[in-house]
C-alpha positions, -999 to +999 in steps of 0.1 A: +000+000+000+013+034-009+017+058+020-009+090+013+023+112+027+056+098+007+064+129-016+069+121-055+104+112-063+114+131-092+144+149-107+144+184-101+176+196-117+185+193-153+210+168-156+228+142-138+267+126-145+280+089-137+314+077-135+330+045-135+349+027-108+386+021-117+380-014-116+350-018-133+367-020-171+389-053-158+357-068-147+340-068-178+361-094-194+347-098-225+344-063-235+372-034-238+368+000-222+357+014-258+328-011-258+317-013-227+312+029-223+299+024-261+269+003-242+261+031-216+259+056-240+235+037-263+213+030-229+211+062-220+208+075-255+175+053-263+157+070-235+170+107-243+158+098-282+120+096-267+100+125-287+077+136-256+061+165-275+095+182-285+105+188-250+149+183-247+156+154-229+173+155-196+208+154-200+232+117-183+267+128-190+295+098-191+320+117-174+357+108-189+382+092-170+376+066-134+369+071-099+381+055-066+348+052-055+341+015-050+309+013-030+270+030-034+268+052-009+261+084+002+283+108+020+271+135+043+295+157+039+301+153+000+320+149-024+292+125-038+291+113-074+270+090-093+291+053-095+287+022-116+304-007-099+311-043-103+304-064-073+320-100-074+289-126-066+304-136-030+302-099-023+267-094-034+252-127-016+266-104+019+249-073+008+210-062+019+181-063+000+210-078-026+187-109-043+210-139-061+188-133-088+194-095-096+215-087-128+217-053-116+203-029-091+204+008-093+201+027-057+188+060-055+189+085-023+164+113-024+155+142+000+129+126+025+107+156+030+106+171-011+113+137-030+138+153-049+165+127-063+204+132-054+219+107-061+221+071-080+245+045-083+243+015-107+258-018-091+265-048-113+263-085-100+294-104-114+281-134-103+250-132-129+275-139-161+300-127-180+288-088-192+292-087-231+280-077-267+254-104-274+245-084-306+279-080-320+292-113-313+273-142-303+262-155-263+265-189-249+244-196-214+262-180-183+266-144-204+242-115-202+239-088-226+251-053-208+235-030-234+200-045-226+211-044-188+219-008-185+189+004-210+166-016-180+191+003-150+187+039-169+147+038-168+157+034-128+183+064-130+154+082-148+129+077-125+114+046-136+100+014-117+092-018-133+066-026-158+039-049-158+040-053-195+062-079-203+075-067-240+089-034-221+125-029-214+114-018-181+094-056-171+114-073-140+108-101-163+146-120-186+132-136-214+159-163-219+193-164-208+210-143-233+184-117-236+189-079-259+155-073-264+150-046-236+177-027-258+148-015-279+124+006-259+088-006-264+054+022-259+051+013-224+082+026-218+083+060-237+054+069-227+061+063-191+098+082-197+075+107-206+052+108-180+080+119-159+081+153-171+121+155-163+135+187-167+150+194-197+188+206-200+194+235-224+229+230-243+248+226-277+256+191-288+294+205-286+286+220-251+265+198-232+279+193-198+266+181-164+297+191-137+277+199-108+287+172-078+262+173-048+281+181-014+257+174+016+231+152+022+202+175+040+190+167+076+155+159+062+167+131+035+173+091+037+179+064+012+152+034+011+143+009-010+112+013-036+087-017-027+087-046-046+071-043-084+040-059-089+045-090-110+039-093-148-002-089-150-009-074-123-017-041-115-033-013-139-011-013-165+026-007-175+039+030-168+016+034-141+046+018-122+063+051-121+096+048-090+078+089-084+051+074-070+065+040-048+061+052-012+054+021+005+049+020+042+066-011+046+095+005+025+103+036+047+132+043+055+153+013+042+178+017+018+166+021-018+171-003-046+156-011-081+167-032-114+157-073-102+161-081-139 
């Protein structure tokens, strides 16, 4: 059940940027550095491509370069940046709220008392498979397709929760065990991406930067969990499962995660 008092999560500035760990390009074996930030753009890209009645799309810059950063967390007295990280599979088993059967998870901290976001991070679970181009090159059982992985984990970033149409990218549901198909968004989705009404960032294609680095969590915010999606055919309908509008009262106050692919 929805608590009548959680605020809408939503994005209220224009843009957001993510950066790498330094280890995460030596744990995507089967993929170089090229390739695998190739993937993330393309991810991002098909959700920024949505026409949502000529509005500009909010802008997720791949910042250059690594960062030390290891973990998903949030700081409260900053520097804070957006992370995507590669957690081995005997690591993840020890985590919370970390299912065996989660490709990914993207965790998101907001301000408690507005709902605005601050912060994501996207966290990858080594232990599902070996991360690859399963379009380029061909995928034997035990490898999972990280295009179709992230273009699932940007809806998160975006705002999204899951789907209960099964053809969307955004669906909890893996068709198969080498799956691209959520690489393709389906209506469901863009019509939910634009349901969000993000804000849209105003900038040459030769200029477009997002720099800003949030500094301090405020006394009012926390990071929980969104409750768990509602399963393939249930509910009203696909994009109705907006993340703005989880606010479950069993959820409160744990610490916030999304992506059970």
């Amino acid at each position: 059940m929805q608590s009548p008092t959680a605020p809408l999560l939503s994005w209220k500035r224009s843009c957001t940027a993510y950066a790498f760990n330094a280890d995460f390009f030596d744990q995507i074996e089967a993929m170089s550095e090229p390739e695998a930030r190739a993937a993330f753009r393309a991810s991002f890209d098909a959700w920024a491509e949505v026409s949502c009645a000529g509005r500009a799309p909010f802008l997720v810059e791949q910042l250059a370069g690594t960062t030390s950063t290891a973990q998903s967390e949030w700081r409260r007295e900053g520097p804070n940046e957006s992370v995507v990280v590669g957690i081995d599979e005997e690591t993840w088993t020890t985590l919370p709220d970390h299912s065996a059967r989660a490709v990914a998870l993207t965790l998101m901290w907001h301000n408690r008392r507005t709902g605005e976001i601050l912060d994501t991070d996207i966290e990858l679970n080594l232990g599902a498979g070996k991360f690859a181009d399963c379009v380029a090159g061909s995928c034997s059982a035990g490898m999972v397709d990280l295009q179709n992985t992230i273009t699932h984990e940007a809806g998160h970033v975006l705002g999204l929760g899951h789907s209960a149409d099964r053809s969307a990218t955004m669906t909890a549901q893996q068709v198969g065990t080498v799956e691209s198909q959520k690489r393709s968004l389906a209506p469901d989705d863009s019509a939910g991406y634009c349901a969000l009404e993000l804000p849209a960032h105003a900038c040459s294609a030769a200029g477009c930067s997002c720099a800003e680095v949030l500094a301090m969590l405020p006394s009012s915010a926390t990071s929980r969990t969104s409750c768990e999606a509602a399963a393939p055919g249930a509910g009203r309908g696909g994009w109705l499962w907006l993340l703005a509008a989880l606010g479950c009262m069993r959820c409160r106050a744990r610490a916030r995660r999304n992506g059970e692919l």
